[in-house]
DRENLO-447731 format. One record per residue (C-alpha): residue number from 1; x, y, z. Coordinates in Angstrom, 3 decimals, m for minus. Example, Ala and Ser with C-alpha at 12.3 -4.5 7.8 and 13.67 -1.06 7.14 Angstrom:
<mikols>
   resi          x          y          z
      1     12.300     m4.500      7.800
      2     13.670     m1.060      7.140
</mikols>
This chain:
<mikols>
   resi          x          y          z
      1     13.712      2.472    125.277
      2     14.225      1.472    121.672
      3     13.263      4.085    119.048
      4     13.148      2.776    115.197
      5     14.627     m0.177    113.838
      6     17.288     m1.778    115.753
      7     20.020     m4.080    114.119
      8     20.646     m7.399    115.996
      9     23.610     m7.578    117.644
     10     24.948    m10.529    115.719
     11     23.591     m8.979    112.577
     12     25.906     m5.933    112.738
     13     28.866     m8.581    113.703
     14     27.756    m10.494    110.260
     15     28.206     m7.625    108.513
     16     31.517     m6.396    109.640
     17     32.918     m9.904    108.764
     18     31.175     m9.781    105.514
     19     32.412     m6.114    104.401
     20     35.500     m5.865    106.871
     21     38.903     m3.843    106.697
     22     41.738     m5.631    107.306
     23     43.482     m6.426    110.759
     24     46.362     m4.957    110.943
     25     46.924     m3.327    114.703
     26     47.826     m4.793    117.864
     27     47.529     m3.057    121.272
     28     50.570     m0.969    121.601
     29     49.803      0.350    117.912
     30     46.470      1.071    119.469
     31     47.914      2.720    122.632
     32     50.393      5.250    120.409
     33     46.849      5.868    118.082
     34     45.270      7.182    121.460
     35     48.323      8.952    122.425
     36     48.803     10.492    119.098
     37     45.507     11.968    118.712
     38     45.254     12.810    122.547
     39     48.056     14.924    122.850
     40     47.687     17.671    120.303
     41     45.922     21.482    119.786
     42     44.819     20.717    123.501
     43     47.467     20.719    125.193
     44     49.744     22.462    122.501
     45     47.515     25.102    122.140
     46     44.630     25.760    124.373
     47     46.724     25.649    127.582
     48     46.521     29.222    126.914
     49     42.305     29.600    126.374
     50     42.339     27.049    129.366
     51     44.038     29.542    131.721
     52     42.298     32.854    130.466
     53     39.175     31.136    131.590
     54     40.226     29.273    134.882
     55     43.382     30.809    135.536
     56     45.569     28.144    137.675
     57     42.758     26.249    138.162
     58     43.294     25.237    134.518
     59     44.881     22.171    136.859
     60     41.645     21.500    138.423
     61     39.982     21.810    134.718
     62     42.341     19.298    133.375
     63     41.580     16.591    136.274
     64     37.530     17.864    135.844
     65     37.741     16.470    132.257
     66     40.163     13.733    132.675
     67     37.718     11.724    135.271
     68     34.633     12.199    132.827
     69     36.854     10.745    130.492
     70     38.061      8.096    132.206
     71     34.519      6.915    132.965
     72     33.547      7.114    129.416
     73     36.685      5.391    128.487
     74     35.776      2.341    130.886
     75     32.037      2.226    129.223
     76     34.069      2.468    126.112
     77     36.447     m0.559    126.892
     78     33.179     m2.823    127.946
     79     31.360     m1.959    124.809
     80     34.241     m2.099    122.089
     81     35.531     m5.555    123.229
     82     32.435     m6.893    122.847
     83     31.178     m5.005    119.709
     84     34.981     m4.938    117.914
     85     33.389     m3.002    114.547
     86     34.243      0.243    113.067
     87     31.365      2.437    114.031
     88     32.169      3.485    117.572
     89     28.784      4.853    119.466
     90     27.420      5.081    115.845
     91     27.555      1.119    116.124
     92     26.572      0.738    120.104
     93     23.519      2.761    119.653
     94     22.307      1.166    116.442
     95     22.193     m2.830    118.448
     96     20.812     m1.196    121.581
     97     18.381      2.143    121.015
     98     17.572      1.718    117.531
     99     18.331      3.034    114.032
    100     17.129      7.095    114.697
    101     19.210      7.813    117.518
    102     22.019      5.386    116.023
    103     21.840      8.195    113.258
    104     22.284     11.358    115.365
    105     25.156      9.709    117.008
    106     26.671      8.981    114.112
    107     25.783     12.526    112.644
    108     27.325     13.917    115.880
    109     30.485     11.980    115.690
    110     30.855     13.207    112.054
    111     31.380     16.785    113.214
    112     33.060     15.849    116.023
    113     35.874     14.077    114.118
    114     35.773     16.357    111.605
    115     35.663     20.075    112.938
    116     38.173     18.384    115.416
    117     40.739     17.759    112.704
    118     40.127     21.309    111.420
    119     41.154     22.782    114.901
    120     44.170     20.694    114.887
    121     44.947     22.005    111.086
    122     44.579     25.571    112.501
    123     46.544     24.769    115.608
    124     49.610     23.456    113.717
    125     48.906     26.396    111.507
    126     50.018     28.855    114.475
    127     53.428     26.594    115.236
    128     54.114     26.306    111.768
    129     53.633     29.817    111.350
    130     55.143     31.228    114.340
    131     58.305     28.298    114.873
    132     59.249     27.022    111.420
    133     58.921     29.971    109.348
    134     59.527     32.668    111.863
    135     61.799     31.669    114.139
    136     64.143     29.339    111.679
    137     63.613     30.531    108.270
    138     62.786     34.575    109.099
    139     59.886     34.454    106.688
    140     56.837     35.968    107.880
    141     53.900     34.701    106.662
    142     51.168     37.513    105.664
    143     48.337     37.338    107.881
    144     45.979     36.635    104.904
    145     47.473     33.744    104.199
    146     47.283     32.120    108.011
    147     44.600     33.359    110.092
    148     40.696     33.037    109.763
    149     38.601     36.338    108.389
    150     37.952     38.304    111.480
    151     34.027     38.259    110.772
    152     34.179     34.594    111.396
    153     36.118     34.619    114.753
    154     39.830     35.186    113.120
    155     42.234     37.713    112.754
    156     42.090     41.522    111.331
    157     43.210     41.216    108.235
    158     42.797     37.668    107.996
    159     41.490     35.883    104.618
    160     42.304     31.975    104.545
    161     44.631     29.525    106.598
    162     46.733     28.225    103.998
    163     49.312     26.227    105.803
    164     45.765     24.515    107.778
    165     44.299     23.555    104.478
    166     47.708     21.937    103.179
    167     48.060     20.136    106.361
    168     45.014     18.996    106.183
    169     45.288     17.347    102.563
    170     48.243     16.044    103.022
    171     47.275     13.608    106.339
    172     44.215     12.738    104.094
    173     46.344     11.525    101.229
    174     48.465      9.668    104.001
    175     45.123      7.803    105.284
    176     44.153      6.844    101.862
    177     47.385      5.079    100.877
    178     47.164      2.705    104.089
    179     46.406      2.012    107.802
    180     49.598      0.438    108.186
    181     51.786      3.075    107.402
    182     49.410      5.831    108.602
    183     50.262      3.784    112.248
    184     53.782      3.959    111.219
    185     54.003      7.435    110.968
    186     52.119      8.286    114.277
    187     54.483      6.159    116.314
    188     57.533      7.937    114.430
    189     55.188     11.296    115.649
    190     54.029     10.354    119.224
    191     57.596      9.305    120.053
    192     58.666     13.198    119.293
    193     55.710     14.775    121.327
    194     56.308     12.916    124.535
    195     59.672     13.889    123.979
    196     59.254     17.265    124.116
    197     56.611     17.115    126.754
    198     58.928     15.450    128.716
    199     61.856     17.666    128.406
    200     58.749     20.657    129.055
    201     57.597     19.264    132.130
    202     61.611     18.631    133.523
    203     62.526     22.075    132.910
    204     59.782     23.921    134.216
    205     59.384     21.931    137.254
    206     63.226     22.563    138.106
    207     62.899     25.881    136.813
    208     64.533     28.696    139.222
    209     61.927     30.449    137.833
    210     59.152     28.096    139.356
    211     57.480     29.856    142.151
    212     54.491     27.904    144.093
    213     52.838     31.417    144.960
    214     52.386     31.782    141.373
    215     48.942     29.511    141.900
    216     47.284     32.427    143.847
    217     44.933     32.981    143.469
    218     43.758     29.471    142.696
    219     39.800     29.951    140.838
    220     40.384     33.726    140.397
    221     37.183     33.397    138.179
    222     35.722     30.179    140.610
    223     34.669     27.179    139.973
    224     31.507     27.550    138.111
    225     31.180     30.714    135.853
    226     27.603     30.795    135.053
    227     25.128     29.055    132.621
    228     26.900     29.663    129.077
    229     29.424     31.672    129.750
    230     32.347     28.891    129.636
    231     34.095     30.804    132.601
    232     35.967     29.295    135.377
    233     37.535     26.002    136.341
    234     34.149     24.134    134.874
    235     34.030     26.548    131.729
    236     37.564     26.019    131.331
    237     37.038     22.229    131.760
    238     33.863     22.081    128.671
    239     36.928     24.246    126.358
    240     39.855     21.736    126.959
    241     37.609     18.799    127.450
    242     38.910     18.890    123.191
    243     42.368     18.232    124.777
    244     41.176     14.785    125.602
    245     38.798     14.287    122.190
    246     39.948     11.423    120.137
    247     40.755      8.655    122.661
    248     37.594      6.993    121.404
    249     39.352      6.842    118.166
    250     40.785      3.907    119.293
    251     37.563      2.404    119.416
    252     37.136      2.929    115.419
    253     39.774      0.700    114.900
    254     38.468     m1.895    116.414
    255     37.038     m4.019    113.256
    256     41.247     m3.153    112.188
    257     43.266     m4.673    115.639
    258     44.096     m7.876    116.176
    259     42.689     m9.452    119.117
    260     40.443     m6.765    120.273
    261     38.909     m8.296    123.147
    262     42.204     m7.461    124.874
    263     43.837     m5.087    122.784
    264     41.073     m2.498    122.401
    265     40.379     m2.174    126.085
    266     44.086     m1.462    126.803
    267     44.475      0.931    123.920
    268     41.428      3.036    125.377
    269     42.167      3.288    129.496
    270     46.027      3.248    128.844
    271     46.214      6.139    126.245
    272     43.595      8.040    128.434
    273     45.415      7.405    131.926
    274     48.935      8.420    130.368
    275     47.552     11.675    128.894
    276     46.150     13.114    132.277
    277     48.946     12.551    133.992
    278     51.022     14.388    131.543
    279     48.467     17.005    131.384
    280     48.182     18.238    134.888
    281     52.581     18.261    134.760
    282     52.399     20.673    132.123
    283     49.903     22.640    133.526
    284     51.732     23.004    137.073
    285     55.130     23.961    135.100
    286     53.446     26.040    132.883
    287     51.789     28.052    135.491
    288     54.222     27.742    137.981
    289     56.705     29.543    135.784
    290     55.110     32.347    134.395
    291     51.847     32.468    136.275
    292     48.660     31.965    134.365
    293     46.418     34.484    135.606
    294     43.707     35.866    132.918
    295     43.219     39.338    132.094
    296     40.157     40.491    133.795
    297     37.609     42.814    132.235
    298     36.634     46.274    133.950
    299     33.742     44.182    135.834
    300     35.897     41.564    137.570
    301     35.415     39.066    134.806
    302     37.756     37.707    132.470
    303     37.627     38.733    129.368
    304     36.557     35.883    126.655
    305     38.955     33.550    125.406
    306     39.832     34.561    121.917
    307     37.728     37.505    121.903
    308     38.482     41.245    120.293
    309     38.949     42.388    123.695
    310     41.204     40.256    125.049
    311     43.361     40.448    121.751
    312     43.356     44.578    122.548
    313     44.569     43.603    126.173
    314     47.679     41.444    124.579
    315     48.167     43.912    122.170
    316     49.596     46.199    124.911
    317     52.495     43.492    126.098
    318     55.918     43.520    124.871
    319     56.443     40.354    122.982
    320     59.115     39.113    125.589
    321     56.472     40.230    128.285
    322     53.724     38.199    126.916
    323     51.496     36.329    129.277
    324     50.563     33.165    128.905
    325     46.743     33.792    128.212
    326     48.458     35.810    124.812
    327     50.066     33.442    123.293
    328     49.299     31.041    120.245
    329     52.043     28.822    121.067
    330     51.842     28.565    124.885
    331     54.200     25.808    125.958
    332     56.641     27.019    123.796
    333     56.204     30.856    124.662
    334     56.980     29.503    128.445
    335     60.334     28.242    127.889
    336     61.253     31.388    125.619
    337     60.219     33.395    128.567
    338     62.085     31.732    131.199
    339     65.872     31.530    129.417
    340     65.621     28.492    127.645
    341     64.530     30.143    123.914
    342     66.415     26.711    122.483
    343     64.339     24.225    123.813
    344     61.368     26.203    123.203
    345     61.955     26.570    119.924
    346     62.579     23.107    119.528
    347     59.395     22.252    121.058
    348     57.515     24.492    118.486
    349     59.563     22.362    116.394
    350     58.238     18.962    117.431
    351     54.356     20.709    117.883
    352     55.028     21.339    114.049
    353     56.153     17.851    113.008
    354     53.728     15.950    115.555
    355     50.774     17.500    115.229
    356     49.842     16.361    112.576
    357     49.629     12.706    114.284
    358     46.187     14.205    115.741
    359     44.992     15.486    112.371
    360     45.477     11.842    111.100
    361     43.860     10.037    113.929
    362     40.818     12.139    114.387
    363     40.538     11.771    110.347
    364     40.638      7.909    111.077
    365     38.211      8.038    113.118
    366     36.176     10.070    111.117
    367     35.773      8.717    107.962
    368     35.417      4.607    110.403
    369     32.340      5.851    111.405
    370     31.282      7.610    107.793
    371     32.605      4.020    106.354
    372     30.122      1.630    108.741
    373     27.059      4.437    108.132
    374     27.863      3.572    104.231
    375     27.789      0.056    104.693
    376     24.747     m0.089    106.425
    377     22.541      2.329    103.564
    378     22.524      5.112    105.830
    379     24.966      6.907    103.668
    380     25.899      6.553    100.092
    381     26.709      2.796     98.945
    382     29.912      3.866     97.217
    383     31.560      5.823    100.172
    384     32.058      2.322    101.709
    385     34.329      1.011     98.563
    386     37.836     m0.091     99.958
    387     40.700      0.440     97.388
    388     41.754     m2.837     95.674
    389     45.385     m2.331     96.908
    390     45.346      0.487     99.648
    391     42.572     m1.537    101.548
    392     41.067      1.754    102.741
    393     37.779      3.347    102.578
    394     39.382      6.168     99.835
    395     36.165      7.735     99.001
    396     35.106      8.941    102.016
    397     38.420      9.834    103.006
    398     39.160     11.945    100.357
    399     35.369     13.399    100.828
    400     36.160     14.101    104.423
    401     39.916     15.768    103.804
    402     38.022     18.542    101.641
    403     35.426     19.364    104.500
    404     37.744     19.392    107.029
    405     40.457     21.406    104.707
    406     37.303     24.007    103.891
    407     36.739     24.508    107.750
    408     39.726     24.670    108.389
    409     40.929     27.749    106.087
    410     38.123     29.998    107.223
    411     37.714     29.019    111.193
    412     40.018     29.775    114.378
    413     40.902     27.333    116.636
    414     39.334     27.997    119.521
    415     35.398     28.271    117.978
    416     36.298     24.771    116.388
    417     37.455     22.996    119.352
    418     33.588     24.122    120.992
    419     31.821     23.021    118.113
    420     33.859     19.313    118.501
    421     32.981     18.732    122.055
    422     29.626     19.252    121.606
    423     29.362     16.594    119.332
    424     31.852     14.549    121.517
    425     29.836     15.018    124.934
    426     26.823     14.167    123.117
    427     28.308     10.766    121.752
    428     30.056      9.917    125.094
    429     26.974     10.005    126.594
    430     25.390      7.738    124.684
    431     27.926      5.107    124.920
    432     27.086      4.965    128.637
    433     24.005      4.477    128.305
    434     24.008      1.751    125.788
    435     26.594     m0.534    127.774
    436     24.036     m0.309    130.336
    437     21.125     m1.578    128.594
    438     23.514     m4.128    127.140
    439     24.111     m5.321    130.210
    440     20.158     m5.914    130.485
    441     19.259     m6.610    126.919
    442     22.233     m9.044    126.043
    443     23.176    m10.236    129.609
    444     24.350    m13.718    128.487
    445     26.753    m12.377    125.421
    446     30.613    m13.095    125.855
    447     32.606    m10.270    127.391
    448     36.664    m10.134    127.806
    449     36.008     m6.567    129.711
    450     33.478     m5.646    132.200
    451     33.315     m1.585    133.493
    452     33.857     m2.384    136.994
    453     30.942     m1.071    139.017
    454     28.583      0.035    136.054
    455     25.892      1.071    138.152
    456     28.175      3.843    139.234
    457     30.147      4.767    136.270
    458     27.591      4.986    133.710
    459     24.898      7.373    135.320
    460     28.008      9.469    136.560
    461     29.683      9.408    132.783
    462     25.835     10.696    131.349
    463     25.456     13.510    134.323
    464     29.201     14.462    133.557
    465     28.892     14.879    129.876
    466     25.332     16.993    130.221
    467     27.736     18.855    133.128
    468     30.078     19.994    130.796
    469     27.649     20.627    127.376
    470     25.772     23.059    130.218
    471     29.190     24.463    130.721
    472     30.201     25.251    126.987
    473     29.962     29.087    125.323
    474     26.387     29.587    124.343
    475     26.758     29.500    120.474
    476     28.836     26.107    120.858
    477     25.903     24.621    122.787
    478     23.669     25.549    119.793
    479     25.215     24.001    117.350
    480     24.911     20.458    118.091
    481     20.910     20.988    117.800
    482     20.931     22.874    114.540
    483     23.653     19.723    113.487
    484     21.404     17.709    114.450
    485     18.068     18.968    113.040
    486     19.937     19.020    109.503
    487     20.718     15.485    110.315
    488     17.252     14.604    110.419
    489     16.149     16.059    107.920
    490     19.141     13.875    105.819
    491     17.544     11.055    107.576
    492     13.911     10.976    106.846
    493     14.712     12.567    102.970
    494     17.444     10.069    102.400
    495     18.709      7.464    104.497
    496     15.355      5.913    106.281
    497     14.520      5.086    103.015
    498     17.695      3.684    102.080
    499     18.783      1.787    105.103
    500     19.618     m2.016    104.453
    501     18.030     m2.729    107.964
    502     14.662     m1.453    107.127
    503     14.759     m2.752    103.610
    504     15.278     m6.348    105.099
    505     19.082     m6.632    103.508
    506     20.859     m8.495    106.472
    507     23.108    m10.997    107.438
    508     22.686    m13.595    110.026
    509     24.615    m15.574    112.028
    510     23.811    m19.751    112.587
    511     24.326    m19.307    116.973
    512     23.935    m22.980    116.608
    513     27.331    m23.013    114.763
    514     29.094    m20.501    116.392
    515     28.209    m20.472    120.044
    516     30.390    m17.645    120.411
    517     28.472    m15.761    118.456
    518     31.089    m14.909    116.030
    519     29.415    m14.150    112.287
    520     29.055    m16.911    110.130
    521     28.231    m15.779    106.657
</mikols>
């Protein structure tokens, strides 16, 4: 089912060659980019949300969200070898479904990427905050100056998130200077947060303190907790499904990697696969040390993650009594509660200076898929201009550092990492089902990566992703409609009009020439 224009396949290959950013990565740079935006706010951070809502079936939620994404990484793999653009689902959708719902993909991807970046700002807000300053320097920053206004979700007291909003500049003006050292700096970054993950996961696992009965009960809140309530291990899943967000980054770079028949198909599944093995570790040392059991309201239910009751409930813990639900710096908070207050505040320490690897990727990835929507009229012409001597798109990065800056100074992290998977499931799920009706539509085209059994994978990576959007807090579910009804409305006022496609403006490819059916222009 095609709906609007759609852009030949060899067309949108024509016009990558003819408009392209420079390649510059090979696979293991690709690898560390999925790493580095992988491991971040999710695991850093929301361990805590994860465990108010599923308790220590935060485990299970982890493995819920790592097979969904595992399947959409394989679709991923298929589809990015054989399309290697910028563009991401933006791209896949536009050569298989047609310009419209090329556009809300796109459109969805744009807040994914970028109200993703703000939850990492705000996340590395809370370590910066609470490790740097507090626990090495003794300053205490006021609370006006780093948490959200309590009317939108934040703290009492609360006005803007300065050190979010300086983090968040700061990776932008990295990104604009260069891909190569932007890659650079991430491995420098990754290299520090599997460190400290590491050392995490071998001290809590040895820990005297670890105690196996700590995981009963398992689903105190079960497995499913109800239509929109984002309760239980599924609930918990939807929240932390953010800890995985940004492994399709990798696929943004693809029009930027060397080789990336191979090397974008090993960046994907190998970032992805290393990550959820990782994630389930901390999770069982986590729990296993301090227990994760939420804090259950008078009816049996636990109270919302990050709401004004549950902030009462913490309120009434001695700081050194904290559980883990409390804390804004979970992994952290566990080794300062089990003895090892060092290493703990050396891993706040490396959150700090790694974090903001995530902010940078998911910023890539952003302003990739803002970059291709440029270049093919959808968006402004001159948001597409790549610096004479950067050789980045620096207009829409800087345009996207601002948005992402503004969201992130007046937003907690936990509404913001909602808001990003409902773009994300959205998008996921429409990469699925275009490498399936590429696999119809373009049967004979060269691939260097198939999905192994498609017919499998691809319906169960669209019923996963609907799964978990079902499973997300009401409001979050919302807002990818409203997104997306402003997005049409951009569409049909502006860029319908506009488009290059529809005004006839593209290149082609001689197939007699090129039986690969690389571009030829």
């Amino acid at each position: 089912m095609k709906f609007g224009r759609v852009k030949p396949l060899d067309a949108i290959l024509a016009t990558a060659k003819a408009k392209s950013l420079e390649p510059t990565l090979g696979w293991f740079q690709l690898t560390l980019f999925g790493i580095g935006c992988v491991i971040g706010t999710g695991i850093f951070v929301l361990t805590s949300a994860g465990a108010q809502k599923a308790g220590p079936g935060l485990m299970l939620a982890f493995a819920i969200a790592g097979v969904i994404c595992i399947f959409a990484a394989l679709c991923y793999a298929e589809i990015a070898a054989m399309i290697p653009v910028a563009g991401s689902a933006y791209t896949y959708t536009y050569t298989t479904m047609g310009e419209l719902l090329a556009w809300t993909v796109g459109w969805a991807l744009i807040l994914e990427y970028a109200v993703a970046a703000s939850a990492v700002s705000v996340g590395w807000s809370g370590f910066f905050a609470g490790t740097i300053l507090s626990e090495f320097l003794g300053v205490q920053l006021p609370t006006w100056l780093s948490g959200a206004p309590l009317a939108l979700g934040g703290v009492e007291g609360g006005l803007i998130n300065l050190p979010a909003v300086l983090i968040a500049l700061l990776i932008t003006w990295l990104l604009m200077i260069g891909t190569t050292e932007s890659a650079r700096v991430n491995a420098v970054l990754v290299a520090i947060k599997v460190t400290a993950l590491t050392a995490f996961i071998g001290i809590t696992l040895t820990s005297d303190a670890f105690d196996s009965g700590k995981f009963n009960p398992f689903l105190p809140a079960g497995v499913f907790g109800g239509f929109g309530s984002g309760l239980g291990a599924v609930g918990a899943a939807a929240t932390i499904f953010f800890a995985y967000v940004g492994f399709d980054a990798v696929s943004t770079a693809a029009e930027e990697t060397k080789n990336p028949q191979r090397n974008v198909p090993i960046g994907l599944i190998g970032s992805l696969l290393f990550c959820t093995i990782f994630y389930i570790l901390v999770a069982a040392g986590a729990i296993g040390t301090i227990g994760g059991q939420p804090l259950m309201g008078p009816n049996g239910v636990p109270f919302p993650a990050g709401s004004e009751e549950l902030a009462r409930q913490c309120a009434t813990f001695a700081a050194n009594q904290l559980p883990l639900v409390c804390s804004d710096e979970a992994l952290a908070h566990v080794l300062r509660q089990i003895g090892w207050s060092g290493v703990g505040n050396a891993l706040g320490l490396a959150a700090s200076l790694a974090l903001p690897s995530v902010i940078l990727i998911l910023l890539f990835g952003q302003t990739r898929v803002a970059f291709v929507m440029s270049r093919d009229g959808l968006l402004p012409e001159s948001w597409s201009k790549v610096h004479p001597k950067w050789k980045t798109p620096h207009v829409i990065t800087a345009i996207t550092g601002i948005a992402v800056a503004f969201a992130a100074a007046f937003l907690p992290v936990g509404k913001l990492a909602d808001i990003a998977n409902a773009g994300t499931l959205y998008a996921f799920m429409m990469v699925a089902i275009a490498v399936m009706m590429l696999r119809k539509s373009s049967a004979d085209y060269p691939r260097k990566f198939r999905t192994p059994m498609l017919w499998l994978v691809g319906p169960l990576t669209v019923a996963g992703c609907i799964f978990l959007f079902f499973n997300l807090p009401i409001d979050a579910m919302l807002v990818l409609p409203i997104w997306g009804a402003l997005g049409l409305i951009v569409y049909f006022g502006y860029s319908r009009s506009r488009s290059h496609l529809g005004r006839g403006v593209v290149e082609v490819v001689d197939l007699d020439h090129d039986p690969e059916h690389t571009p030829n222009v």
